[in-house]
C-alpha positions as CSV (number, residue, x, y, z in Angstrom):
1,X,-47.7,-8.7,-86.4
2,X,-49.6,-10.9,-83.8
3,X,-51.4,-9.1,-80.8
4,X,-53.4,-10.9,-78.6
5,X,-54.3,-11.1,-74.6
6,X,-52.1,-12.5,-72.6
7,X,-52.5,-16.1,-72.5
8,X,-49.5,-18.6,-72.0
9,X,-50.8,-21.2,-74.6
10,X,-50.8,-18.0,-77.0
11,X,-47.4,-17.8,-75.7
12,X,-46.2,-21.1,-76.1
13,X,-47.8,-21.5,-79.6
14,X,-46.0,-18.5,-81.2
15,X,-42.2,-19.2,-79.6
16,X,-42.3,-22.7,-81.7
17,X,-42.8,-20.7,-85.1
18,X,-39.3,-20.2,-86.3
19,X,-38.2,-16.5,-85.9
20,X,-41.3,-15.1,-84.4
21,X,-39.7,-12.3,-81.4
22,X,-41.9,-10.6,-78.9
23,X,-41.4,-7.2,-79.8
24,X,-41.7,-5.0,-76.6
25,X,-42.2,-1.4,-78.2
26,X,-45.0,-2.9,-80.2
27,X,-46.8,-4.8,-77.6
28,X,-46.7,-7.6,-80.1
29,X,-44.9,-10.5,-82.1
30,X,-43.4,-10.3,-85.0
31,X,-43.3,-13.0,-87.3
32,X,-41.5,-12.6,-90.5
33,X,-42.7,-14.0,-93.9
34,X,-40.5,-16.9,-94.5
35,X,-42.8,-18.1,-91.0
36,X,-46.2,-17.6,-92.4
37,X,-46.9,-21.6,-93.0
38,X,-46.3,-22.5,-89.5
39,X,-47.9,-19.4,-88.0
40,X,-51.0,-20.4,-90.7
41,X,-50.6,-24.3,-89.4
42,X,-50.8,-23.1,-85.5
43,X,-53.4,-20.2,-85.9
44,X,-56.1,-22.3,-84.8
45,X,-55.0,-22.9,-81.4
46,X,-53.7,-19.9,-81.0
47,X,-57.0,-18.4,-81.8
48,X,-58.9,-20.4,-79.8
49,X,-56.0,-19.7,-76.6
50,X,-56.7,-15.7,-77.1
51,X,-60.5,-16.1,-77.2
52,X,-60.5,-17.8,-74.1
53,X,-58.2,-14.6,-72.9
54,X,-60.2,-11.9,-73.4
55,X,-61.2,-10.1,-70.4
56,X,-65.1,-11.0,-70.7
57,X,-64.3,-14.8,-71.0
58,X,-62.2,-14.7,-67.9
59,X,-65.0,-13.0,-65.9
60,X,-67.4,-15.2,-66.7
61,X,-65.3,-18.2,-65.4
62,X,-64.2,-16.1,-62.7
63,X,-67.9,-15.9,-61.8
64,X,-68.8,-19.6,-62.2
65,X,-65.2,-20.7,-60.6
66,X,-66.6,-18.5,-57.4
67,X,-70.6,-19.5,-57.4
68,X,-69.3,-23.7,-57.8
69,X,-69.3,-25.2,-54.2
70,X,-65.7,-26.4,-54.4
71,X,-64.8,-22.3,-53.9
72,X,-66.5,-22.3,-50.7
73,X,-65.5,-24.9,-49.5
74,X,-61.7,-23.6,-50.0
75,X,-62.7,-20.2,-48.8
76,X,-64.2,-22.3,-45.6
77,X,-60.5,-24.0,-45.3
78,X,-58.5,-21.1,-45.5
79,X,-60.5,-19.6,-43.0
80,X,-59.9,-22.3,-41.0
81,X,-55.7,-22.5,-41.5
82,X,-56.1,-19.1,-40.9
83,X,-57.1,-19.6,-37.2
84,X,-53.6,-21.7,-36.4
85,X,-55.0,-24.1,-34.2
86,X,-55.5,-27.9,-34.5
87,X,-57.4,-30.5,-32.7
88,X,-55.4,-32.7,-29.7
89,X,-57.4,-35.7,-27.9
90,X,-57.1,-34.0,-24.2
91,X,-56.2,-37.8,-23.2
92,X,-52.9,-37.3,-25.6
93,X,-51.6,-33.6,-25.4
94,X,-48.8,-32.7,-27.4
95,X,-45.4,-31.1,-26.0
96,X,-45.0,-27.4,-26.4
97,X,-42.3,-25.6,-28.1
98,X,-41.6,-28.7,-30.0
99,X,-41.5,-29.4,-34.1
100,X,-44.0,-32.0,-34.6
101,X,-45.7,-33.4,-37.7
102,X,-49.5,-33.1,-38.0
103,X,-52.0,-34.1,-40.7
104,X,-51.6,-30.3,-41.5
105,X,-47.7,-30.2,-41.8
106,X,-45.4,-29.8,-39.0
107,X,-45.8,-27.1,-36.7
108,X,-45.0,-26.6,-33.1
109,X,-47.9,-26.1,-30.8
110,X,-47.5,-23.2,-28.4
111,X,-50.5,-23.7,-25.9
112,X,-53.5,-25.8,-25.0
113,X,-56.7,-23.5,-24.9
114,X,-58.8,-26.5,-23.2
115,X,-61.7,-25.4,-25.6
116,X,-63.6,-28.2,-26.6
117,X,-63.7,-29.0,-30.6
118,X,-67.2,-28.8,-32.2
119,X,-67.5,-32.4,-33.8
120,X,-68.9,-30.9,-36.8
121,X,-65.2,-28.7,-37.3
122,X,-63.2,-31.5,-36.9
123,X,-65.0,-34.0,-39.2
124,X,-65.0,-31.5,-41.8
125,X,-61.2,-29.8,-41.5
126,X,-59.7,-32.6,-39.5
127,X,-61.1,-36.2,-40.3
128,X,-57.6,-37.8,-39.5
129,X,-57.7,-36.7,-35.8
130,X,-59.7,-38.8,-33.5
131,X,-60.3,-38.7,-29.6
132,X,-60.1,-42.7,-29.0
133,X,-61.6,-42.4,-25.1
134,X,-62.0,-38.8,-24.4
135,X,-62.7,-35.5,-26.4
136,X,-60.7,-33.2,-28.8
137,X,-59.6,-29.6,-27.4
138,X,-57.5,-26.7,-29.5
139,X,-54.4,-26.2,-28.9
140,X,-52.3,-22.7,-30.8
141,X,-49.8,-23.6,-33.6
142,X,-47.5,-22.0,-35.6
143,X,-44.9,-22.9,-37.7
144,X,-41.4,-24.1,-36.9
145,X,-38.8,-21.6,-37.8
146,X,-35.6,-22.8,-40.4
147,X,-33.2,-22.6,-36.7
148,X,-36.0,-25.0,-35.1
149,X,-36.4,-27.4,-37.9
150,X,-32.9,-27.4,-38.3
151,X,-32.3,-28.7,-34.4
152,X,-35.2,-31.0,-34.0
153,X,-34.5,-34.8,-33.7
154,X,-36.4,-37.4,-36.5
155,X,-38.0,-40.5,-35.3
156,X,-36.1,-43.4,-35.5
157,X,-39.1,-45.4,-35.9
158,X,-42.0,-45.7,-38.3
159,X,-45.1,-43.6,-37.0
160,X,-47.7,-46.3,-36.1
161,X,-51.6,-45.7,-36.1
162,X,-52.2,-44.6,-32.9
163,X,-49.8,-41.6,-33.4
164,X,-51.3,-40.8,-36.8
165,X,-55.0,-41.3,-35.3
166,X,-54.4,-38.9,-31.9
167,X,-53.3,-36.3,-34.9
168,X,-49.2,-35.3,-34.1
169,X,-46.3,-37.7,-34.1
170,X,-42.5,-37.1,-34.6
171,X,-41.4,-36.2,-37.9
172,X,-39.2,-38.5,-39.9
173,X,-36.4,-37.3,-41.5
174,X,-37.2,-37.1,-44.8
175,X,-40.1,-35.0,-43.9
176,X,-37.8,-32.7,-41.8
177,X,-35.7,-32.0,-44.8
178,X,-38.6,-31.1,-46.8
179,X,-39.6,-28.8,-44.5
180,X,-36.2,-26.8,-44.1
181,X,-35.7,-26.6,-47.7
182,X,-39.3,-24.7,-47.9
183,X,-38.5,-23.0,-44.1
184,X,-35.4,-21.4,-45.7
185,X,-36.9,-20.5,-49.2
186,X,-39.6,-18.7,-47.0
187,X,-37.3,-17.0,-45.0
188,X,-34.8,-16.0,-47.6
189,X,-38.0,-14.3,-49.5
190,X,-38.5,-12.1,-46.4
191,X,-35.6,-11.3,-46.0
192,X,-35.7,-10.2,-49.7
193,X,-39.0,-8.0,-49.2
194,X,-37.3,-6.3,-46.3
195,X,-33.9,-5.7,-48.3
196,X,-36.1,-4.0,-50.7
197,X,-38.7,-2.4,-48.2
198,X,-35.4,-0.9,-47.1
């Protein structure tokens, strides 16, 4: 019998020895005799996969994953996505209630709040948007519904520089049908979660 912590290399390791079963009652696996050279020939990884499992291992790299810079920094991002606005030059607004691609994904903006962008924000979050002659403002954004997605028109032609520059362009098709697939996978999930909610 074979118990260790979870750990999907552990996992992995143990389903290629022949005849080796998870055995649920047990909380273990079971590998029979006639196994015991290829369990002996993959016990070192395996070992070395279930030390790195243990609950006091993943702590400590839980701790240095959260005190290493990169963490804030997505903490600082998610924070921002959080916020659902975006950056519009106010030379170049955007049309409302419209699906539109962004550097962010598409999304359809719903208003302009006219509050200037800190240059600071957008060169850290945003570095693809830029205000060629005048200055960037917020506008609100959400994100376009399967039905909305489904009925918005593609470009017919390639998105130039300017369009990627001012930071929202039409989306091709291709990118549309990317986003429906994940649109309806999102929205058949919630509907799941209310079915069962229910």
């Amino acid at each position: 019998m074979v118990r260790t912590p979870y750990s999907r290399a552990v996992v992995a390791e143990l389903r290629m020895v022949p005849w080796a079963r998870w055995d649920p009652a047990a909380k273990a696996w079971r590998v029979p005799f006639r196994s015991f050279e290829e369990l002996r020939r993959r016990w070192p990884a395996i070992e070395d996969s279930a030390r790195l499992a243990e609950p006091e291992e993943r702590r400590k790299r839980e701790a240095s994953r959260r005190n290493s810079p990169e963490h804030a920094d997505r903490l600082a991002e998610a924070a921002e996505r959080r916020r659902n606005r975006y950056p519009v030059p106010e030379d170049a607004l955007p049309p409302l209630e419209r699906v539109l691609q962004t550097h962010a994904g598409c999304a359809v903006f719903e208003a302009i709040t006219g509050e200037v962008v800190e240059p600071t924000v957008a060169e850290r979050f945003y570095p693809g948007v830029v205000a060629v002659t005048g200055t960037l403002v917020w506008a609100t954004r959400r994100s376009p519904t399967h039905d909305e997605l489904v009925r918005a028109w593609p470009a017919r032609e390639k998105t130039g520089p300017a369009e990627t520059a001012r930071g929202w362009w039409q989306p091709t098709i291709a990118v549309l049908r990317e986003e429906r697939r994940r649109a309806a996978s999102l929205e058949r999930a919630r509907a799941t979660r209310r079915s069962r909610a229910a």
